[in-house]
N, C-alpha and C positions, 0 to 999 in steps of 0.2 A: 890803752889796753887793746891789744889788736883780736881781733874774734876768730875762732877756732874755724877749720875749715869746715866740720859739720856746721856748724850757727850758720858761714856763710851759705853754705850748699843752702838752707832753711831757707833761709832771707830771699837767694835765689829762686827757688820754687815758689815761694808764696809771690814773687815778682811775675813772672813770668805769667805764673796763673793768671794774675789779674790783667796781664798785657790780650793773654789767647780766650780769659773768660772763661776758663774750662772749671767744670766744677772739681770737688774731692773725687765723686764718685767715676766721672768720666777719665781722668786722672790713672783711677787704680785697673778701670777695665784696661786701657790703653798698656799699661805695666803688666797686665795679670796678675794684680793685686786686690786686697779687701779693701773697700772703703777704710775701714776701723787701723788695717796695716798702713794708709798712707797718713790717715790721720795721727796716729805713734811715731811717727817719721818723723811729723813735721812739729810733733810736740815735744820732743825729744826723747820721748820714753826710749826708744828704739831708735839706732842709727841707719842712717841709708847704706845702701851694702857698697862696694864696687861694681857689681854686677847690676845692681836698681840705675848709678849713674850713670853705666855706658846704655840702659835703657832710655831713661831719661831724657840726654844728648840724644838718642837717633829718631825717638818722639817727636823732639824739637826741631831738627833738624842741623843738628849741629856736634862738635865733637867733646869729649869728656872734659879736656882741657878748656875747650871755651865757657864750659857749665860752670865747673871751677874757676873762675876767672872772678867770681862777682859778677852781682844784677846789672850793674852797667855794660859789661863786657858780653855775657850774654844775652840782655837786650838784644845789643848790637846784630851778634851771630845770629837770631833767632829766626828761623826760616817757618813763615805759618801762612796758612794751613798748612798742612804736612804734605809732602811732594812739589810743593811750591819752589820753581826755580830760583829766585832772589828773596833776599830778606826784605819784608816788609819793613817801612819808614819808620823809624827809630822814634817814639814820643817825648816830647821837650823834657819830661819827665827825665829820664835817662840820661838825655846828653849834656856832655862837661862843657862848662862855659868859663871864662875866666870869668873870674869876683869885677863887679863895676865900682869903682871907686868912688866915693861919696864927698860933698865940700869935707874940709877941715872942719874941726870943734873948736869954737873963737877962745882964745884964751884967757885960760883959766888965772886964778891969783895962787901966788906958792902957797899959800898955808891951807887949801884945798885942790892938790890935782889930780887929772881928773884921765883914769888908767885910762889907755889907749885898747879898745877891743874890736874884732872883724865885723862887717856888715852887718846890720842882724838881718835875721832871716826873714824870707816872706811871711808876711799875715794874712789871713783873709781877709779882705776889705780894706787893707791898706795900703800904702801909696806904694808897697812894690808888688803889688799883685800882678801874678803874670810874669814875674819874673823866674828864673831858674834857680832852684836852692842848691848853693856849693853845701857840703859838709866839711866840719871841723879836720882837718888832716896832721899829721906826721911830717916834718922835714922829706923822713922817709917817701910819705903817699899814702901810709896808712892810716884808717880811719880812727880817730879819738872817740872815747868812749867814756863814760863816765857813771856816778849812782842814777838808775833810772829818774826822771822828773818827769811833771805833766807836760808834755809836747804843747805849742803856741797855737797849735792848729785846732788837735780833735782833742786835747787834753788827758790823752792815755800816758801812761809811762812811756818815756821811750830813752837810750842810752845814748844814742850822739847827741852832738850839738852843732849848729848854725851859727856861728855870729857868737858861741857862749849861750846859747837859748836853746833849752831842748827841744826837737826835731825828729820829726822820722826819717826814717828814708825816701828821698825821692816823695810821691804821691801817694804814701800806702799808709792814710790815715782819712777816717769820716770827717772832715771840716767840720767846727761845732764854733760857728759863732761867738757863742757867749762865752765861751773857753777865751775865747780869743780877744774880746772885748775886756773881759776882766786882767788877764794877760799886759794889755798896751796901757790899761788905766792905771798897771801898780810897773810901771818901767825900772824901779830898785826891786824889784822881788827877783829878778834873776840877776842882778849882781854877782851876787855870791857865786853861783856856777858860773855865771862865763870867767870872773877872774879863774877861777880854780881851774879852767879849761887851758884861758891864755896861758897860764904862769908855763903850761907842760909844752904848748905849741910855740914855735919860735919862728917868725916869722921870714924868711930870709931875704936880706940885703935888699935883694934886687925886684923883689915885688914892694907893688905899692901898700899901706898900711891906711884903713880907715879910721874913725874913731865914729862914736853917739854922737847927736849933736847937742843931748843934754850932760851934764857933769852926772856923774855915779858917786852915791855916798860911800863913803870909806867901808870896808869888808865888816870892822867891826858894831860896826850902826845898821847895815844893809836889814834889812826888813826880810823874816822866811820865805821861801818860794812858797806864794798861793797852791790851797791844799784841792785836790778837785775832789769836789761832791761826793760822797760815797754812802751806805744803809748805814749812818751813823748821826748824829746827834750834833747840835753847833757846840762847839767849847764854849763854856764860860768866862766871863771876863777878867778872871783870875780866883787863886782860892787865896781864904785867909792865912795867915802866918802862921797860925793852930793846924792848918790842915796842910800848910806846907812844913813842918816840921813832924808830923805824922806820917804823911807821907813819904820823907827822907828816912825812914826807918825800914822803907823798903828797899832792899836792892837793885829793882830797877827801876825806881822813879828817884833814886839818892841821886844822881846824876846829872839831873833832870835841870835847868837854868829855874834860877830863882829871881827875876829881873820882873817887870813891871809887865810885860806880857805874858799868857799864857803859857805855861810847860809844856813843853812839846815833848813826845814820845823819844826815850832815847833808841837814839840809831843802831841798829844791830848791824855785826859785820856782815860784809860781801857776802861771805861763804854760807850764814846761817841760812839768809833767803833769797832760794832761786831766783832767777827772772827767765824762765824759759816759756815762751810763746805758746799758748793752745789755739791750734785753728779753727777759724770761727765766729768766736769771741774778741779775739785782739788783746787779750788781757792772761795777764803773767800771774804765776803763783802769788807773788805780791798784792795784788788787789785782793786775792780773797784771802789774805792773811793778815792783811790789815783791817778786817772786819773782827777779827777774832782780837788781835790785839785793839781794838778802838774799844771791844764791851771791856775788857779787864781793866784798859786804863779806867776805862767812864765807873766802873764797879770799883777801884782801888778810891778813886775819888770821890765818890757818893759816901762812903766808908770812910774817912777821915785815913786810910792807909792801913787799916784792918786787914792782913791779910785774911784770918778766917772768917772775917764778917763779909770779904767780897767772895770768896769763896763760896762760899754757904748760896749768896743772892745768886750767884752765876751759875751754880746748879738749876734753881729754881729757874732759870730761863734756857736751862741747856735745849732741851727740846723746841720752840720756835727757834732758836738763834741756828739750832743743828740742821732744822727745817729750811730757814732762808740760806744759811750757805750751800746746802744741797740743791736748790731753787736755782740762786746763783752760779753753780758750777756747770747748773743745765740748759745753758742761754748758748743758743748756736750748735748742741749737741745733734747729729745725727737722726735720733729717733724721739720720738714723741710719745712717751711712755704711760701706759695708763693708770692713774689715780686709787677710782674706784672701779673695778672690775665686778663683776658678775659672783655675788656670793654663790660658793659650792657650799653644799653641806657638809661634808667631811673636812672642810677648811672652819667650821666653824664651830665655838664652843659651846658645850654640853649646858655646863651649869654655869655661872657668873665667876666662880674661880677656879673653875675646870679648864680639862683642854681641849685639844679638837682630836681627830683620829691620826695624825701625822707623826709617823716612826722617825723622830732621828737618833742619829749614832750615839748619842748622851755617854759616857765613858765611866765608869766604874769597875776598875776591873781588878785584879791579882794576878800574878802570879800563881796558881794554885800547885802547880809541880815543885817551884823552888820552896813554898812556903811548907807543905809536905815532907819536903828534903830538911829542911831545919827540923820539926816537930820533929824526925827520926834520929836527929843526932848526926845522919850523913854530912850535915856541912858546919862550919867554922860560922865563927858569928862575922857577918855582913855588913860592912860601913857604907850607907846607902845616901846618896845627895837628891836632897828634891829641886829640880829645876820646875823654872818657871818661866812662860811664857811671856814676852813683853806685848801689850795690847793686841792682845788675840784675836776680838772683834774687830778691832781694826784693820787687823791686815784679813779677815775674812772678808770685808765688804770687796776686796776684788774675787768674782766669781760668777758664774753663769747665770744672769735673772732674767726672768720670762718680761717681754719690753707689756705686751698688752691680755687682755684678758683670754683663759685657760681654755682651750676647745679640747673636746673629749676625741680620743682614737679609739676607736673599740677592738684595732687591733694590736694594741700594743706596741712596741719595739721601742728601740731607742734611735732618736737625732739626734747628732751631734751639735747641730746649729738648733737646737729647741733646748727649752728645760721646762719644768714642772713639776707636775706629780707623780707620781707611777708607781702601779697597782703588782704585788709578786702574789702568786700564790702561798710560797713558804719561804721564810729563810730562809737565805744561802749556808750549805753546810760550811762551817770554820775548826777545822781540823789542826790547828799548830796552836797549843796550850802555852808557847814562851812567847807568844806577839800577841796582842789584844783584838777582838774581834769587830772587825769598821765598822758594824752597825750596834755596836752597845753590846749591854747587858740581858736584855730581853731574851724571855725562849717562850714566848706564848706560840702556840699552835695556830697553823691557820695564816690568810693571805695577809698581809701585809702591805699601809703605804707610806712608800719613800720618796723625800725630796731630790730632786736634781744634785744637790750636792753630793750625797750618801752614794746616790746608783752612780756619780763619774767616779766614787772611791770604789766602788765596787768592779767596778768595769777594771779599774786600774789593778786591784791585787788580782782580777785574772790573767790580764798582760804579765805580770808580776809570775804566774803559775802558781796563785795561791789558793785560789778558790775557782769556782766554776763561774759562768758568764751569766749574769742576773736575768729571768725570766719574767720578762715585764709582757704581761695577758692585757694590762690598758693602761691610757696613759693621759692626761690632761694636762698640755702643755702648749706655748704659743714661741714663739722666735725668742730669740737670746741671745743675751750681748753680753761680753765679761766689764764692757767699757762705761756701765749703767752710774756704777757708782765708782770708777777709777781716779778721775780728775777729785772728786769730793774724799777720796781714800787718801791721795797725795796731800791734799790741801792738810789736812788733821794729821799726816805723819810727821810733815812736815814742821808745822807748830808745835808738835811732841817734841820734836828733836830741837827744836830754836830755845824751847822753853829751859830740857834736861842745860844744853850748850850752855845757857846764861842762869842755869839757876834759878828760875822762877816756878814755884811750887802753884802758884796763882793757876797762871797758865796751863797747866800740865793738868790739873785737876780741873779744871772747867773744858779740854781739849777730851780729856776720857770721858766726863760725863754727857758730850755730845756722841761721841759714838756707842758709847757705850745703853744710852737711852734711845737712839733713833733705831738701832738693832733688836729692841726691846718693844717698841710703841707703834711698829709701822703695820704691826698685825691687826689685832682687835682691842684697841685702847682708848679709855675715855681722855686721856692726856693729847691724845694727837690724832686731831678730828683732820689734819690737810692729806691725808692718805690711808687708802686699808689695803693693804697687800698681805696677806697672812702667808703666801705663799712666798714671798720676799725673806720674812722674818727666818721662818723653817731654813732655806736655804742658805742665808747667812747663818746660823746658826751653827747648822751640822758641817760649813765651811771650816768653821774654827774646830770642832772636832775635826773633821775632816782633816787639819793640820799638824794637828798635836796627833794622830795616828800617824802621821807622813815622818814626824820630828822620832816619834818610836822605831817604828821601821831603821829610818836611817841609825839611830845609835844603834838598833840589832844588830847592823851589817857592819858596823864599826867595832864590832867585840864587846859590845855592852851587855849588863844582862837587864832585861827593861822588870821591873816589881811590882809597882802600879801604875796606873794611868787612872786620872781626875778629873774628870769636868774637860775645859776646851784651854788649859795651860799647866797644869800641874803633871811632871813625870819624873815618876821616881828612878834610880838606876843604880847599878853596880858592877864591883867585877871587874875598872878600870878608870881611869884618868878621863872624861867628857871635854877639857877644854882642850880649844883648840891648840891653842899655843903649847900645849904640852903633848901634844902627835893624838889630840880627841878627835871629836867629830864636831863642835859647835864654838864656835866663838862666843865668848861672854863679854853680858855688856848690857844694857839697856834698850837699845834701838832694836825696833821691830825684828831684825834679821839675827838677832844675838838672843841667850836664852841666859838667865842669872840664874845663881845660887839661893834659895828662900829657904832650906833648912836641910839639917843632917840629921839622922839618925841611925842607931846600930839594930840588926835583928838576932840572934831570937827575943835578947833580952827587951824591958820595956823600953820605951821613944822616950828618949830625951832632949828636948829642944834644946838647941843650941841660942844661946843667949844672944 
């Protein structure tokens, strides 16, 4: 499988980096870019432009086509320091060497032979250290690829292979010893991938051909590729026959090998889970999605195959487990975000199940001109669809959150690059009765305060010409990142969507109760003493209002007539056809980006729930 030229342009940049040593941040000055921009770049969120690569190439000192070329090729061109006449000395790293040819494997007896596979790759500490690692290739020239495996080296996933052994590229892995030790001690546990490698590469004619110098066990005996370490638990040494026949009642552990070792996770396809690189870290959506599938298996299995009994258990740990993947997602991130900040008093609560002073947009609203129009008889009865929002919370955690504790402006205004609190004398007047008003239902008299989320929706319907421009007298707020909680928002969409793909109800309800609890617990909660951010909570919150106003809006502009609006996913509509496929405005469907059908009803007469 040959890699996309963005992946390579990636591969490229993270090479190079590490050849010039230049950081993200030096990186993005040199481009006139954000830090947080180069970092989307290289994570994939966001693709490199045309216009970032001939940047790029002139950085380096080289042309567009040679940046495109692949890390070898650009090595090559790489002229550094910048204005430097000649390229600097290419590192053994980089350069092609032909494969060295190894003795022969003494022969084998017919009724075990013993597959012919390429060099293996260097290891640390072993007898070809020091040598140059080829990659797997293509008749063609191009590189083989395969399901990610733990590398021989530092033990991360990585998709080529060596010899049939997974590999990085080149030098661009921490050496880990004991990865590597474990690795040479189990010499059948990559069997299996390197046949599956050979079987696609065909070696030709005229080159020479190595083999092992031990015999490899048959593919169907081969022993699994050793699993690396991860925040999970050791399998046990098999379950009973009662608990594997309970467990085959689930759909994704029916699957599962029922042989004398351990069941191992069944494989999901390519397409359900990413492997797209965040910088930094060195680790792919994969690693921290198999943190979430490691608790479900270990909870399917603790349960004899109970789906609701592991259900029920996985709730009760939603919050630490929602905690460490959050933890984990933030290893290598940019900024160092603060825990516990500095209690303000209007962030904090009155009575033990009271609240604090903080206005958000909370949504209950009507129609009150259309609903007037029915009472008079002016209108026909109204066949109304309540759409629903799919994880609302979830897709609010991307949003502007204050990185460290709130410093007070006694003048007011608003940053852009800040977020927080901020103090208005009055609400803003909301003068159009057929759209909902972004800050709620509220009409108390007197100043008001609004979270970061609320005032960038307010900011927004005056761009919009909808209202006037928010008069913020003060303001308590510190720097802001939308990128706080991005990588941890993907990770739990992502599992949302693997779970809906394969059907697994497990999954999907232990995936919501993590965001849906850490959106809930990160304020003032006895549940979740590893952080108090009250100001976090607020601002995710009125996010997801924030979005279900944006989701209104749009079907207004679409010819809709909007009736109510509900909490942070519920909108009612009429007046016209909403799906997309039929000339609407929304696609249906279940993933965060789609809105589904939860009920219909007729007005004026009473609601009747559709069955």
């Amino acid at each position: 499988m040959a890699l996309s030229t963005l992946e390579t342009l990636r591969l490229t940049v993270a090479a190079i980096r590490q050849r010039t040593g230049e950081s993200q941040r030096e990186l993005a000055t040199a481009l006139d870019l954000t830090q947080d921009k180069v970092s989307r770049r290289q994570s994939g969120a966001q693709p490199w432009s045309l216009d970032e690569v001939d940047a790029l190439a002139l950085h380096w000192g080289m042309t567009p086509l040679d940046l495109l070329a692949g890390p070898t090729h650009a090595a090559q061109s790489l002229t550094w320091p910048p204005d430097t006449a000649a390229p600097q000395p290419v590192p053994a790293t980089f350069t092609a060497q032909a494969p060295t040819a190894v003795p022969a494997q003494p022969t084998v007896p017919a009724a075990a032979p013993a597959p012919a596979v390429a060099a293996p790759p260097q290891v640390p500490g072993g007898e070809q250290e020091g040598r140059v690692v080829e990659l797997d290739r293509t008749a063609a020239g191009e590189l083989l690829s395969a399901e990610p495996a733990p590398c021989v080296r530092c033990g991360r996933p990585s998709p080529y292979r060596s010899g049939g052994r997974p590999m990085h590229m080149g030098g661009w892995c921490t050496p880990d010893t004991g990865v590597a030790e474990r690795v040479r001690a189990a010499p059948a546990a990559v069997a299996a991938p390197a046949q599956a490698v050979t079987s696609e590469h065909t070696t030709p004619a005229a080159e020479p051909t190595t083999s092992v110098a031990e015999p490899l066990a048959p593919a169907e005996h081969a022993a699994p590729a050793p699993a690396v370490e991860r925040h999970t638990q050791a399998e046990p040494a098999g379950p009973s026959p009662a608990a594997l026949d309970a467990l085959a009642r689930h759909p994704r552990i029916a699957a599962a090998p029922t042989a004398d070792a351990a069941p191992r996770p069944a494989a999901r396809p390519a397409s359900a889970a990413p492997r797209a690189e965040y910088a930094g870290t060195g680790r792919d959506l994969g690693y921290y999605l198999d943190m979430i599938t490691a608790a479900v298996e270990q909870a399917l299995e603790e349960h004899d195959g109970d789906t609701e009994a592991a259900s029920a258990a996985l709730e009760k740990k939603a919050i630490p487990n929602g905690m460490a993947l959050f933890e984990a997602t933030r290893v290598g991130a940019a900024y160092e975000h603060t825990v516990y900040p500095d209690r303000l008093e209007f962030l904090s609560k009155k009575t033990r199940n009271g609240a604090d002073e903080i206005w958000e947009g909370r949504h209950k609203w009507e129609n009150a001109p259309l609903m007037e129009a029915l009472k008079r008889g002016d209108l026909d009865r109204l066949a109304v669809d309540v759409l629903d929002t799919n994880a609302a919370y979830c897709s609010a955690l991307k949003t502007h959150l204050p990185i460290g504790s709130l410093v007070h402006q006694p003048d007011g205004g608003f940053d852009p690059k800040r977020s927080g609190i901020y103090l208005l004398p009055k609400r803003p007047t909301w003068e159009h009765p057929h759209l909902p008003d972004p800050i709620g239902n509220r009409h108390e008299a007197g100043p008001v305060l609004l979270d970061g989320a609320t005032v960038r929706l307010l900011i927004r319907c005056h761009k919009l010409g909808l209202t006037d421009a928010p008069h913020i007298t003060e303001a308590w707020t510190s720097g802001a990142s939308e990128g706080l909680l991005e990588k941890f928002r993907r990770v739990l969409t992502q599992a949302r969507e693997n779970a809906i793909h394969d059907g697994d109800p497990v999954t999907e309800k232990y995936v919501k109760a993590m965001y849906a609890k850490f959106a809930s617990t990160i304020g003032e909660s006895t549940y979740n003493r590893e952080i108090r951010r009250p100001d976090w909570m607020h601002i995710i919150r009125s996010q997801a209002f924030a979005n279900l106003w944006y989701k209104a809006h749009r079907a207004h502009n679409g010819g809709l007539t909007i009736v109510r609006l509900r909490g942070t996913d519920e909108l009612h509509v009429t007046g016209g056809e909403w799906r997309k496929s039929n000339g609407g405005v929304f696609e249906e469907g279940r993933l965060t980006t789609q809105m589904k059908l939860k009920d219909q009803y007729t007005l004026p007469l009473n609601r009747k729930r559709s069955a």
